[in-house]
Each structure stands twice: as C-alpha cells, then as structure tokens.
C-alpha positions as a Markdown table, in Angstrom:
| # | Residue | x | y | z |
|---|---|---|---|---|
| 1 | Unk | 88.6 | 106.4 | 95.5 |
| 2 | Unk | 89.5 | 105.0 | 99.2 |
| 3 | Unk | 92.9 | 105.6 | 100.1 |
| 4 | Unk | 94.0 | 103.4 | 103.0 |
| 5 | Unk | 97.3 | 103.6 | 105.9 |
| 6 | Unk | 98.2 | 101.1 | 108.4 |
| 7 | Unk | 99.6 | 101.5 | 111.6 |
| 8 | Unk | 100.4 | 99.7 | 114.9 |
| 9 | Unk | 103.0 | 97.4 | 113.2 |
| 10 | Unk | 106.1 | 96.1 | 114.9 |
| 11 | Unk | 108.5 | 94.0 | 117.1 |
| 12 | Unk | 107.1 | 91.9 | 119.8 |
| 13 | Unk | 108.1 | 88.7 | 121.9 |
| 14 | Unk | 105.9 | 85.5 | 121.6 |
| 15 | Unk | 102.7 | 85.5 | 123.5 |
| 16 | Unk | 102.2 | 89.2 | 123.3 |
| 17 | Unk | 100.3 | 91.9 | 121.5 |
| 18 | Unk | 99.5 | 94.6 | 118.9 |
| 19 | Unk | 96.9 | 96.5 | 117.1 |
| 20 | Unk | 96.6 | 97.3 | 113.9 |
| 21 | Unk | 94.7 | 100.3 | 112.5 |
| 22 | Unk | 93.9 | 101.2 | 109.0 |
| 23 | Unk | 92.1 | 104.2 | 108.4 |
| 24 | Unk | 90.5 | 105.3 | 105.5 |
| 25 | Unk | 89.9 | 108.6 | 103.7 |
| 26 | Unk | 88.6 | 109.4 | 100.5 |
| 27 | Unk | 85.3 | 108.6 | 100.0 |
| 28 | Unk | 83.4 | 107.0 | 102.8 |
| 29 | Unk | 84.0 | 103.6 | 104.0 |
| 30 | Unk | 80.7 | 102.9 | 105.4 |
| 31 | Unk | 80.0 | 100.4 | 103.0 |
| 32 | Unk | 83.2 | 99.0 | 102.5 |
| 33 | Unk | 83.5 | 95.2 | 103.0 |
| 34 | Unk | 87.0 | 95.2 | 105.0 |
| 35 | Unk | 89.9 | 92.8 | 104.8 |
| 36 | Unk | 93.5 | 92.2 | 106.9 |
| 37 | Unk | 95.5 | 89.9 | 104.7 |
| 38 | Unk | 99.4 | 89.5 | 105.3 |
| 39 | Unk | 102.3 | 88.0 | 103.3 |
| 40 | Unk | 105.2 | 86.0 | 104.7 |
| 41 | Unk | 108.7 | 86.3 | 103.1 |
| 42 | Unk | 108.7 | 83.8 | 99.9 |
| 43 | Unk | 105.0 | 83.3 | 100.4 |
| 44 | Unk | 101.6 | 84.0 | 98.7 |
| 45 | Unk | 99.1 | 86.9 | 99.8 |
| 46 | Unk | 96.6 | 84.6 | 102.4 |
| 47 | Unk | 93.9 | 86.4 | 103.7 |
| 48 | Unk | 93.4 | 86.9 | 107.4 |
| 49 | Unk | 89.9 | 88.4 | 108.3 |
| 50 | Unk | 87.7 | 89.7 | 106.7 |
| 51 | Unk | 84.0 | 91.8 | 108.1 |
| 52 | Unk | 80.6 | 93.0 | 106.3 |
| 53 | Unk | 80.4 | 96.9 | 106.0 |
| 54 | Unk | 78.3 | 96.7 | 109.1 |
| 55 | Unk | 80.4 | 94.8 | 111.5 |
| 56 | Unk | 77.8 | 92.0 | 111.4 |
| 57 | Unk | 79.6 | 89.3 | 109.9 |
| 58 | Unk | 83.1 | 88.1 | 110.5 |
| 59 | Unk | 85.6 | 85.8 | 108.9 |
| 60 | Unk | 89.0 | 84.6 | 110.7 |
| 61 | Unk | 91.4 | 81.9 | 108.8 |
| 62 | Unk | 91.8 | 79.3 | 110.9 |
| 63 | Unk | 94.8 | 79.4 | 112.0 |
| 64 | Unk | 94.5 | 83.1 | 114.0 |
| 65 | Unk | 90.7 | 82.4 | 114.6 |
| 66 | Unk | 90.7 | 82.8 | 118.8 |
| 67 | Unk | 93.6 | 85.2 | 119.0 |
| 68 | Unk | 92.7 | 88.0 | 116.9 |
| 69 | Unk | 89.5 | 89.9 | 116.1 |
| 70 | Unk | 88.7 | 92.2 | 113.3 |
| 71 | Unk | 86.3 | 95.5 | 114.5 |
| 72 | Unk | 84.9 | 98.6 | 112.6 |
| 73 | Unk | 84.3 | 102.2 | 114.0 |
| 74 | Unk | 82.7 | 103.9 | 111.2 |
| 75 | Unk | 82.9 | 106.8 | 112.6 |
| 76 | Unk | 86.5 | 106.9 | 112.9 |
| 77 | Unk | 86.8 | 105.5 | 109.4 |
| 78 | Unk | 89.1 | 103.0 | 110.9 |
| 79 | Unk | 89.5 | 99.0 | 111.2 |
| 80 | Unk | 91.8 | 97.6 | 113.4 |
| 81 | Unk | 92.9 | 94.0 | 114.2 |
| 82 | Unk | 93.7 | 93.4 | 117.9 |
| 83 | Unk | 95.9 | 90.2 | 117.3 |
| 84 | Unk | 96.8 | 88.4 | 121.0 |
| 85 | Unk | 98.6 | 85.1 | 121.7 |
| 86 | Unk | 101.1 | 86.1 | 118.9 |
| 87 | Unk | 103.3 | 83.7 | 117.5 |
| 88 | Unk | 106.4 | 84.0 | 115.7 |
| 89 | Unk | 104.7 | 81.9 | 112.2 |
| 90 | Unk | 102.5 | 85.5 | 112.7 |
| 91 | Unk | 105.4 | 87.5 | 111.1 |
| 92 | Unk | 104.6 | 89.0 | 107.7 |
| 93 | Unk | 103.7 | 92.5 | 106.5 |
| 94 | Unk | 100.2 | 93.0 | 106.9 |
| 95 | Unk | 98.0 | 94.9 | 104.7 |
| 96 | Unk | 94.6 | 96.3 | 105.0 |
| 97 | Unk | 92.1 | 96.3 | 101.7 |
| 98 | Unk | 88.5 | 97.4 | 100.9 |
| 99 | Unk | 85.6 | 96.8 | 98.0 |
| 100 | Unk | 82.4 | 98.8 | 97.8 |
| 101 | Unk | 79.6 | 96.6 | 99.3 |
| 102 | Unk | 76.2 | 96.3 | 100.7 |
| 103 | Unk | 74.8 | 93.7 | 102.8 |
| 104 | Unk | 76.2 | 91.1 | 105.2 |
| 105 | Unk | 78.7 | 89.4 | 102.5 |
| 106 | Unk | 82.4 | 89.5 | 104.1 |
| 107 | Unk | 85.3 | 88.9 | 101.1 |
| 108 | Unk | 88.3 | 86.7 | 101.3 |
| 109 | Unk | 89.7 | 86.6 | 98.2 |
| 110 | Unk | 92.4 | 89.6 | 97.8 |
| 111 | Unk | 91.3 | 89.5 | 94.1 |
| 112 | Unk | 87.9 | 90.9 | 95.2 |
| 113 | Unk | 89.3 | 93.8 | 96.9 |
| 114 | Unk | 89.4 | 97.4 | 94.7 |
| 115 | Unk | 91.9 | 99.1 | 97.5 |
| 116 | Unk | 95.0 | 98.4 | 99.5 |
| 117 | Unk | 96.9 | 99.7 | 102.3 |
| 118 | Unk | 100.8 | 100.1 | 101.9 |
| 119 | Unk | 101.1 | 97.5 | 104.3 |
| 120 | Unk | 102.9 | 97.5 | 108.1 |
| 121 | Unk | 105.7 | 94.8 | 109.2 |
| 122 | Unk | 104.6 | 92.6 | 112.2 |
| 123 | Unk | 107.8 | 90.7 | 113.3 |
| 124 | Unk | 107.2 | 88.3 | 116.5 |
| 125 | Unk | 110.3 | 87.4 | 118.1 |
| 126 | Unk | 110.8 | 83.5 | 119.9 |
C-alpha cells in the first residue's frame, strides 16, 4: 500500500507560480510510475503529467507542456510539479496518483493508477 498527500496548493494571480508536492509513505515509491491529474468544476478527471519510476521519461498534456515540469526525488519519496506561466483555465483541484512499475513506460490514463492523493485546490485569479 502507497499512501499519498499533496501540498503547495493555492491562490495565485495570472502569470505566477506554485509547487506542488506529493509525498509518499507506505511502501516505497521507487518504482512507482507517477501521475499529476486535475479536475475542473463540472469536468472530467484529465491527466496532466505523468514520469517513469526513474525520472527518464516524461509526459505533459499539451496544453501545460512549456510551463510546468514534473520531477522525482526518490530519496525524499516526493514528486512535485513546478507549474509557471499559470493561467486562470489552470484552476482545478489537483491530485497526485501512483501504479507499481518497472521500466521507462510513463501512464496517462487515471484508470491505470492503483493510488491517489486527496487532492490540493489550485485557484489562479485574472
């Protein structure tokens, strides 16, 4: 079992920042395939990004790819997702997940993830 906590969510103006962390405890993560997906108000789960267990291979959707970046530090047990150049369409509660996986292979669809974070609100203000 992987149990998983965001942080780092919150208010912020057009154009700026924030972090988000998810750490993991449990068992180890180390080879966890990771995932950031989000959900708008009256909208479907969408994926985000998404990285291999060894930080090797990334995905971004294509609407945050060049603003935000998805890194591991396994030895923190902790992903984050440094989102820049945020835009108010950005707002949604974001949520972490994780799957047990070897290899490269990166996940996108939340119905592949075993594990999910509680979620943190990201509200960007115009």
């Amino acid at each position: 079992q992987v149990q998983l906590v965001e942080s780092g969510g919150g208010l912020v103006q057009a154009g700026g920042s924030l972090r988000l962390s998810c750490a993991a405890s449990g068992r180890t993560y180390s080879h966890y395939a990771m995932g950031w997906f989000r959900q708008a108000p009256g909208k479907e789960r969408e994926i985000v990004a998404a990285t291999s267990w060894s930080g090797n291979n990334r995905y971004y959707v294509d609407s945050v790819k060049d603003r935000f970046s998805i890194s591991v530090d396994n030895a923190k047990n902790t992903v984050y997702l440094q989102m820049n150049s945020l835009k108010p369409e950005d707002t949604a509660v974001y949520y972490c997940a994780a799957r047990r996986a070897l290899g490269s292979s990166f996940y996108i669809s939340r119905r592949e993830y075993d594990y999910w974070g509680q979620g943190t609100q990201v509200t960007v203000s115009d």
